[in-house]
C-alpha positions as CSV (number, residue, x, y, z in Angstrom):
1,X,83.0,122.7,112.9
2,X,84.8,119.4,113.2
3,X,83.2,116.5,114.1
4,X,84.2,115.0,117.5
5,X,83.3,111.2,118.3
6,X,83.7,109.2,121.6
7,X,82.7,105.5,121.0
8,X,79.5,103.8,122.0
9,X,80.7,101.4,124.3
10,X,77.7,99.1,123.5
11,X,78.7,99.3,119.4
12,X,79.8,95.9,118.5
13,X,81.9,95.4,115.8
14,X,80.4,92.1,115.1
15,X,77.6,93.2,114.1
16,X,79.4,94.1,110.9
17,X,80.1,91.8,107.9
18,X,83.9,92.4,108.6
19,X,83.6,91.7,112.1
20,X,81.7,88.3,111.3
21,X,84.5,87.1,108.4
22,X,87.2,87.9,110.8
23,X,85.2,85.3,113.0
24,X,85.8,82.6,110.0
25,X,90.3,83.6,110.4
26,X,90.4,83.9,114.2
27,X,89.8,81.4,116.9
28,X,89.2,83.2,119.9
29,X,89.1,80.2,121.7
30,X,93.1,80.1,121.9
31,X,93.6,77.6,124.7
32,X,97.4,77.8,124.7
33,X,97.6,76.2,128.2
34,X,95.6,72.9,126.8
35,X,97.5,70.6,125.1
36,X,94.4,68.0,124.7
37,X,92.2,68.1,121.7
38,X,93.3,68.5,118.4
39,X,97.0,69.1,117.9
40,X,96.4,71.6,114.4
41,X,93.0,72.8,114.6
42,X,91.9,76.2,112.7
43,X,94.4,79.2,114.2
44,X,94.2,77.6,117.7
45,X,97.0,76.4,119.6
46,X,100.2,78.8,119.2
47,X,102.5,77.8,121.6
48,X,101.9,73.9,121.0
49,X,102.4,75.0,117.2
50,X,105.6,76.4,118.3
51,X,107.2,73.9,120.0
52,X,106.2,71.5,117.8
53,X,108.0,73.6,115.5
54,X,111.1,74.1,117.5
55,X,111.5,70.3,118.6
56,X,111.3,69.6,114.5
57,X,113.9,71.9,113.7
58,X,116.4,71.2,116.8
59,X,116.0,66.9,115.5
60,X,116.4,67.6,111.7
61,X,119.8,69.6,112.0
62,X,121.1,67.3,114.6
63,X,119.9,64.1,112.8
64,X,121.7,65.3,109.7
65,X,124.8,65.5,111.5
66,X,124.8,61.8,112.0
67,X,124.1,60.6,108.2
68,X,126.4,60.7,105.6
69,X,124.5,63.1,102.7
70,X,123.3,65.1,105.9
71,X,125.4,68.3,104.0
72,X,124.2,67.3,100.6
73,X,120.6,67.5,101.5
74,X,121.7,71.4,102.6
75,X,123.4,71.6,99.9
76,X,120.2,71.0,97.5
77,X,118.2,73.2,99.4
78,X,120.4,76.1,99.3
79,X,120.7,75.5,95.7
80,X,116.7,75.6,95.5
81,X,116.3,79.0,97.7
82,X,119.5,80.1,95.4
83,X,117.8,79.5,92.6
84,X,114.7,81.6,93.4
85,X,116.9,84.2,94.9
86,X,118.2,84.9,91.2
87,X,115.2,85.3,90.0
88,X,114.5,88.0,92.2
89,X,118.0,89.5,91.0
90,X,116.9,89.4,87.4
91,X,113.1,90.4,88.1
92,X,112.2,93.7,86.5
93,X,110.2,95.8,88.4
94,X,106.7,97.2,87.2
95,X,106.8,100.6,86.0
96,X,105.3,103.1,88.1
97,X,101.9,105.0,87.3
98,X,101.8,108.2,86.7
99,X,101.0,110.8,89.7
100,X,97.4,112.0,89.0
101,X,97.1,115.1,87.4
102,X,94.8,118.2,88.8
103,X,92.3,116.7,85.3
104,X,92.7,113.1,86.8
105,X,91.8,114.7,90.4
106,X,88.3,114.4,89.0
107,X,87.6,110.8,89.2
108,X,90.0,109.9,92.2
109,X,89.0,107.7,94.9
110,X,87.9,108.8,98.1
111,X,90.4,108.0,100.7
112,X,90.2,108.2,104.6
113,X,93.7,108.6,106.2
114,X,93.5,106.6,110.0
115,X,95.8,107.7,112.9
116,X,96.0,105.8,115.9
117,X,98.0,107.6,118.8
118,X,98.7,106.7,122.4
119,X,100.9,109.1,124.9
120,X,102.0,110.6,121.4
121,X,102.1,114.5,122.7
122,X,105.5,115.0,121.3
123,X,104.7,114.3,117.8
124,X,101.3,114.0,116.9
125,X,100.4,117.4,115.9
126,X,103.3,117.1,113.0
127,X,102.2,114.5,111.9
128,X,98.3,115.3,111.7
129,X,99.1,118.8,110.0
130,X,101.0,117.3,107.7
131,X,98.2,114.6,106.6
132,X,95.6,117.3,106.5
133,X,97.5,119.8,104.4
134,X,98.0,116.7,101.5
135,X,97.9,118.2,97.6
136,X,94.3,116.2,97.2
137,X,90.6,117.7,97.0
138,X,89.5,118.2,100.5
139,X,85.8,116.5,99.7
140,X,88.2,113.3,98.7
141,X,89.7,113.0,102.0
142,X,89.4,112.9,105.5
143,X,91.9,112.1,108.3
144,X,90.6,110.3,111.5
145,X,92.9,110.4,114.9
146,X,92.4,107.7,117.5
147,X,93.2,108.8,120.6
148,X,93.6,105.3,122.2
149,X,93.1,106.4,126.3
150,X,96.3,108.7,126.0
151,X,97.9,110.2,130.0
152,X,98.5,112.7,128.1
153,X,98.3,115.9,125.6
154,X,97.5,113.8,123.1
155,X,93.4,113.9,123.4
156,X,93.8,117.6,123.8
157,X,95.6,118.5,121.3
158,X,93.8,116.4,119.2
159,X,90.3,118.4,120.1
160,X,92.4,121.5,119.4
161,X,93.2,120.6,115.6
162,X,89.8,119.6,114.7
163,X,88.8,123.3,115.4
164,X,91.4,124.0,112.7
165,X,91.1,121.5,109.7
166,X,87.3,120.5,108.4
167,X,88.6,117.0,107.1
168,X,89.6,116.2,110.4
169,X,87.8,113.7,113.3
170,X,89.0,112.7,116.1
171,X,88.0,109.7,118.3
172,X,88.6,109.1,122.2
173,X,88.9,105.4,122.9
174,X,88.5,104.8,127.1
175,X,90.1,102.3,128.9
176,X,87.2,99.6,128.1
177,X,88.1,99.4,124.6
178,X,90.0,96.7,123.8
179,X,92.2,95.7,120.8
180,X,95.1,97.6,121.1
181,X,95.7,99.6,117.1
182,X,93.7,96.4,115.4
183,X,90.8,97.4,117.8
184,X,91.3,101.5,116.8
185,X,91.1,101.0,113.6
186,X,88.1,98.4,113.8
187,X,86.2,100.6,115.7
188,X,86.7,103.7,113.5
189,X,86.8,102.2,109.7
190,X,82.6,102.0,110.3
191,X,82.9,106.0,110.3
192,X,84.6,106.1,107.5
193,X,83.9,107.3,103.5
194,X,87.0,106.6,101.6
195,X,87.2,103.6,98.8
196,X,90.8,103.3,100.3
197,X,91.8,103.3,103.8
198,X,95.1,104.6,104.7
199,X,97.1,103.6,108.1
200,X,100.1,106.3,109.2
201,X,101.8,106.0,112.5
202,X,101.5,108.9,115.0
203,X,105.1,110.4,114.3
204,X,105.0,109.8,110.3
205,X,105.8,112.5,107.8
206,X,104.9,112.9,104.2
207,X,105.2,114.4,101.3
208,X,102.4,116.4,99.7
209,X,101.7,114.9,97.1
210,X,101.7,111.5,98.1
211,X,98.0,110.2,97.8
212,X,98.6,111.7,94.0
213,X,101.0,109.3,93.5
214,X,99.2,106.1,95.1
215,X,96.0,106.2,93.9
216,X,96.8,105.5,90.3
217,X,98.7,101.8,91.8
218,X,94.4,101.1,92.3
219,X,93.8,101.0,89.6
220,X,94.2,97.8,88.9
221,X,91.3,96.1,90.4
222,X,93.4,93.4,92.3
223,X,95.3,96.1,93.8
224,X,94.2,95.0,97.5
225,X,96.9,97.2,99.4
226,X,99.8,99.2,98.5
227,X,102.7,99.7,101.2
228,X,104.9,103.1,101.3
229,X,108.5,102.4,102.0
230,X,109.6,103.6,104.9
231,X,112.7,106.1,106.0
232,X,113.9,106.9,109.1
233,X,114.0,110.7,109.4
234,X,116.8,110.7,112.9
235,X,119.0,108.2,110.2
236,X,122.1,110.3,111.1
237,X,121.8,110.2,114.9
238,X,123.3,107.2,115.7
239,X,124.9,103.6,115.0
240,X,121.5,102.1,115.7
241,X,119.4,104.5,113.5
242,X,122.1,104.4,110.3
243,X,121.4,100.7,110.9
244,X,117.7,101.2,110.6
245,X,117.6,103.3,107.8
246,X,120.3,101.3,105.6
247,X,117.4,98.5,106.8
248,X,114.5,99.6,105.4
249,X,116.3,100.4,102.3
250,X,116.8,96.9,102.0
251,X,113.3,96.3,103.0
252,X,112.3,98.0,99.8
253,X,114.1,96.7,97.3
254,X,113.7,93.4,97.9
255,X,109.7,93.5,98.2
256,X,110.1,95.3,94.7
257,X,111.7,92.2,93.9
258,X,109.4,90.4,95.5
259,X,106.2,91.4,94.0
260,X,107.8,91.7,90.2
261,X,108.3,87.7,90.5
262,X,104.6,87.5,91.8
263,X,105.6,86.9,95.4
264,X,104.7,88.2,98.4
265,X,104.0,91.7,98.9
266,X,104.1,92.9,102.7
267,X,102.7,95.6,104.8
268,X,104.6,97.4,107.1
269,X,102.1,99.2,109.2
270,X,103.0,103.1,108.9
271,X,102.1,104.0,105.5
272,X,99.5,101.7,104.4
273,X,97.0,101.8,102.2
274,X,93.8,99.2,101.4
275,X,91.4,99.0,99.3
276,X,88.1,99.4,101.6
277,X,86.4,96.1,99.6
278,X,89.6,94.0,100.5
279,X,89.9,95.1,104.1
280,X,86.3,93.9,103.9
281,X,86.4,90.5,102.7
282,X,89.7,89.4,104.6
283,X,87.8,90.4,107.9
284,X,89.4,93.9,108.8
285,X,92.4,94.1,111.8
286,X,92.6,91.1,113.3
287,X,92.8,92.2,116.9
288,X,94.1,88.6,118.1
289,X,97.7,90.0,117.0
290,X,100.4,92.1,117.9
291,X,101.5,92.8,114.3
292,X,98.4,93.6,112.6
293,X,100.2,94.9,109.1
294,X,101.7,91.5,109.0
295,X,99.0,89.3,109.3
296,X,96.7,91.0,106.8
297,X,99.4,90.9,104.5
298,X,98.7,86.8,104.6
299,X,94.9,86.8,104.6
300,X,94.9,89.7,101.7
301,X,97.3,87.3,99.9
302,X,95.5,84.3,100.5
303,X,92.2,86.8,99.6
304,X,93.6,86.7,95.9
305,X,94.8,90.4,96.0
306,X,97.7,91.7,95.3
307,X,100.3,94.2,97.3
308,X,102.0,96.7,95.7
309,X,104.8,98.9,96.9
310,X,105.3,102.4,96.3
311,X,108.9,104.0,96.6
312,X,109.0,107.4,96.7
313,X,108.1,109.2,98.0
314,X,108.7,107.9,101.3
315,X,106.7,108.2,104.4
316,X,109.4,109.2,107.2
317,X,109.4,107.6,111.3
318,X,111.2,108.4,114.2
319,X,113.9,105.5,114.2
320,X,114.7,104.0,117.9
321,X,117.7,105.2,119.5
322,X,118.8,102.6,122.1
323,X,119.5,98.9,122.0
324,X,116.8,97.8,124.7
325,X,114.0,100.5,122.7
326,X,115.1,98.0,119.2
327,X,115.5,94.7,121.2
328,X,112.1,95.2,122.4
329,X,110.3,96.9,119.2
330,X,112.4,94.0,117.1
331,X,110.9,91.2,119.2
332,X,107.5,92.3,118.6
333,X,107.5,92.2,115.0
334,X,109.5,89.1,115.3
335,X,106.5,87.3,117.1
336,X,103.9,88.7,115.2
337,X,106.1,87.8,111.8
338,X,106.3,84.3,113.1
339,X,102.6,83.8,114.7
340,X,100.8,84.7,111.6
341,X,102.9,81.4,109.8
342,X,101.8,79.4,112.8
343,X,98.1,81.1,112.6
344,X,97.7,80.3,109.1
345,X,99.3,77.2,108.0
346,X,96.8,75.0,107.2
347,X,95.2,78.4,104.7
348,X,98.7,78.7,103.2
349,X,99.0,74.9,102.5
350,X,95.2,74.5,101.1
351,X,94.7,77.9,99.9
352,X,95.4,77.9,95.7
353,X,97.5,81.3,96.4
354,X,99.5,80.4,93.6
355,X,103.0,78.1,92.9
356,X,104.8,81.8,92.8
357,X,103.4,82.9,95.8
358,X,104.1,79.6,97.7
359,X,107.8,79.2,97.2
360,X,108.4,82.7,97.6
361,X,106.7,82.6,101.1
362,X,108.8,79.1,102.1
363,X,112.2,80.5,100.5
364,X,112.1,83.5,103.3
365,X,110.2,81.3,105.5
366,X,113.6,79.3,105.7
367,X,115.8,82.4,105.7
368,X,114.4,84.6,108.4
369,X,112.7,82.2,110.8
370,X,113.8,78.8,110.5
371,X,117.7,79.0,110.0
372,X,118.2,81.5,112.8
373,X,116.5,78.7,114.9
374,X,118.3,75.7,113.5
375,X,121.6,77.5,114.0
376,X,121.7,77.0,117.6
377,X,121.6,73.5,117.5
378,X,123.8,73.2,114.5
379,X,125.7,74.9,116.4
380,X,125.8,72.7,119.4
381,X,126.7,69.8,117.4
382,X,129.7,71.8,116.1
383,X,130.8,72.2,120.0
384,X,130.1,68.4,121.0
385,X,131.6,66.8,118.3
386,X,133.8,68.9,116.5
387,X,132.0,69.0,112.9
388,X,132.0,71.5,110.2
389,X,128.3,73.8,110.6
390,X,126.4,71.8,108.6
391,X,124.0,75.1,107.8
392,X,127.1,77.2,106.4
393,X,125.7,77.5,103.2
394,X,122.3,78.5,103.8
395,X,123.9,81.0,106.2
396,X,126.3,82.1,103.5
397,X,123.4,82.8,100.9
398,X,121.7,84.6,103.6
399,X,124.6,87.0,104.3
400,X,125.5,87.4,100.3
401,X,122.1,88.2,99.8
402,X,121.4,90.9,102.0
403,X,124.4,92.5,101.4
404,X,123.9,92.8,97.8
405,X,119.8,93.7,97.5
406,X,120.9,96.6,100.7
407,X,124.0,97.7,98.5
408,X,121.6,97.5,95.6
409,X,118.5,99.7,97.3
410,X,121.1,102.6,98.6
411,X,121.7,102.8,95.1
412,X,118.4,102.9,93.4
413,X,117.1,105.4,95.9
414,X,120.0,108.1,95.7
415,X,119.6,107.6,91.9
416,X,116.0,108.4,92.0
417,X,116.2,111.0,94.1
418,X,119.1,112.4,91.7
419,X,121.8,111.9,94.7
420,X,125.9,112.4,94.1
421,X,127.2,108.6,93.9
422,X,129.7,107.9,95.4
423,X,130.5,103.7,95.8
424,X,132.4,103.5,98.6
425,X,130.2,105.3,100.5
426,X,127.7,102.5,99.8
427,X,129.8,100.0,100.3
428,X,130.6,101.8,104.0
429,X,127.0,101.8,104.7
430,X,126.3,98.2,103.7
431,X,128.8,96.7,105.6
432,X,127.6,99.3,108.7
433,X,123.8,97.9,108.1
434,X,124.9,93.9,107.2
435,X,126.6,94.4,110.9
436,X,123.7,95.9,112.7
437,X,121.4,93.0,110.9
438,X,123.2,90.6,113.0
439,X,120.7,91.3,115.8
440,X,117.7,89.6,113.6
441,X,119.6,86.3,114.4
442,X,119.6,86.6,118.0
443,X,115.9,88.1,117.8
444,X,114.6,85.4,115.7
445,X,116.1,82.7,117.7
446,X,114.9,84.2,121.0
447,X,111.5,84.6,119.8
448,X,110.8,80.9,118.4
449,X,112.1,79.6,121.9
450,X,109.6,81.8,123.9
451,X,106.9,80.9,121.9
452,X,107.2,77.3,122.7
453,X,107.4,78.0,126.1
454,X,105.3,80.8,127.1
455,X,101.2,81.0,126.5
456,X,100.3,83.7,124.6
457,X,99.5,87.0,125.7
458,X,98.8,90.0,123.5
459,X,100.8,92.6,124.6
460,X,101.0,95.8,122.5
461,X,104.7,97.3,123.4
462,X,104.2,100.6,122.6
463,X,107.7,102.8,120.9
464,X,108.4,106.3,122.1
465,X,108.5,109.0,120.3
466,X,110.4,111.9,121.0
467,X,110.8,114.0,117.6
468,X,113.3,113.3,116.3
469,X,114.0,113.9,112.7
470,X,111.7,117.0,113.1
């Protein structure tokens, strides 16, 4: 029979060596309503960070509207993020390892599969049958599901699978447990066998072969993490969904890109997979987060390992289907995205993560958080005194960019996946995705203005799922 676990509420995670690293990366102490003390101390102080920030960027753009070489200065730096941008264009991805073989089968790395699911009734047992019917010896894996204090099926039907599958646990979380899905995971990964630990969202689907295929990117021993790229399986439903899906095939291709220049790999939650012995000596989830993909990405990074990305197959997730569902699910990442740069600055700065690393992290640094800010007041000065937008052609390499690397990952993937091609088409669905990109600008520059103004509070917005896609 299955084994069925509910927490010991008395079990501290610090008691573990994880639990005690993640110590060393996360002040606790987060005084946010203190501006005494020390101005940049560890990963204290978010919101003073912030508006610091924010009062930096609003004086530099309007003080280079008043000197003469104020659009030279932007022209050198867009030059410089131009420059690195090429090199991306002209990187040559890695070539991809070889799916294990039912010989190969023999020596491959135990790997637990983690589920963590709140309210999820609607998709969940999909998603769970799927993960426990993977091509892969059943004494190699083993799925855990979370239920995270679910109102409701979710528990139950949970208890019901376990009878089914063998490799199947399933945990009930109470309302005492804290952490939001950093805490889930936290508190389960102690259970847990597997040399690689695997994170899938509650309505993700797979393919069956999958853990054949990422097992052999481990075996390169700096291999920290490799991310799946994502697909939205509802892609046809909707203007807001085609946008989504012609989105994360951007996504990928540029972290291809990314990676192949020795950059910076990310993790994008649903569909990750890290090595246990990384995950262990960056400190686990950080549960001080509300994007916890994107802020081990930086301490994994600053760690010494690397992140690879695996593109097909792709794990599939219900994409949102309204504008107030993506404005809120958008705003999240947003914050998270930007709180781990505010977290870990002084890391990034003194850690030796490599010159590679470095300028690839302040080149889209500068493209997705600071110039959406710094276009409000450029902006402004445009309005008061009638000048030309002095950020035009940072904003124009932005928009060239994306266009190209989405037009460019359309491509790849119906090539790989042996599609008809058909070039208008693509171009149709670029300029359909470059459009519904526009609402990163007016995320990003909400975000950095709430930050500076509101204390922090960890808030874990939960997305519905419905089924979609099914």
């Amino acid at each position: 029979m299955a084994e069925k676990f509910y927490p010991n509420q008395d079990e501290s995670y610090e008691d573990d060596p994880i639990g005690s690293f993640l110590a060393e990366w996360i002040d606790p102490e987060d005084e946010d309503d203190d501006w005494g003390g020390e101005f940049f101390s560890g990963t204290a102080g978010r919101r003073k960070k912030a508006a610091f920030v924010l009062m930096f960027i609003w004086l530099v753009v309007i003080g280079l509207h008043f000197v003469s070489w104020g659009y030279n200065l932007v022209l050198i730096i867009t030059s410089l993020a131009a420059l690195h941008i090429i090199r991306l264009f002209v990187a040559k991805s890695e070539p991809v390892a070889s799916a294990l073989t039912d010989k190969d089968l023999t020596n491959a790395p135990t790997i637990s599969l983690l589920v963590a699911a709140k309210n999820e009734e609607a998709v969940i047992a999909r998603s769970v049958k799927l993960l426990c019917n993977l091509d892969y010896p059943l004494d190699k894996f083993e799925v855990w599901a979370i239920d995270d204090n679910s109102s409701d099926r979710t528990g139950e039907i949970l208890d019901q699978l376990a009878q089914e599958y063998s490799q199947l646990k399933v945990v009930h979380r109470s309302a005492k447990d804290t952490g939001g899905k950093s805490g889930a995971l936290n508190q389960v990964l102690l259970k847990t066998k597997g040399e690689i630990i695997a994170v899938f969202d509650a309505d993700a689907k797979v393919e069956m072969d999958l853990l054949r295929k990422v097992a052999p990117m481990f075996a390169n021993p700096k291999m920290g993490a490799v991310q799946v790229r994502k697909s939205i399986a509802n892609a046809e439903e909707n203007f807001w969904t085609r946008g989504q899906a012609a989105e994360m095939l951007l996504d990928g291709y540029v972290q291809q890109k990314r990676i192949a220049v020795d950059g910076i790999g990310e993790l994008r939650g649903n569909g990750q997979f890290v090595r246990r012995s990384a995950l262990r000596s960056c400190g686990g989830w950080n549960e001080e987060t509300i994007t916890d993909d994107l802020d081990l990405t930086i301490r994994l990074h600053l760690d010494d390992w690397k992140i690879g990305l695996l593109l097909n197959p792709a794990v599939e997730e219900e994409g949102v289907t309204k504008a107030i569902a993506l404005w809120h699910q958008r705003n999240r990442w947003a914050e998270g995205g930007y709180q781990r740069y505010l977290d870990y600055w002084r890391y990034i700065v003194n850690n030796p993560i490599g010159m590679g690393k470095r300028l690839d992290l302040l080149c889209f640094l500068l493209l997705q958080y600071i110039l959406p800010a710094a276009n409000i007041p450029d902006f402004v000065m445009v309005v008061c005194r009638h000048d030309f937008p002095i950020l035009a052609p940072l904003s124009l390499l932005l928009v060239a960019y994306g266009s190209i690397n989405m037009f460019q990952g359309i491509l790849e993937v119906k090539k790989t996946n042996q599609q008809p091609i058909n070039f208008f088409e693509i171009a149709m669905q670029t300029l359909r995705g470059m459009i519904y990109m526009l609402h990163w600008q007016v995320v990003m520059t909400s975000i950095t203005v709430r930050m500076s103004i509101r204390p922090k509070r960890l808030k874990w917005v939960k997305t519905v799922h419905e089924g979609a896609g099914a």
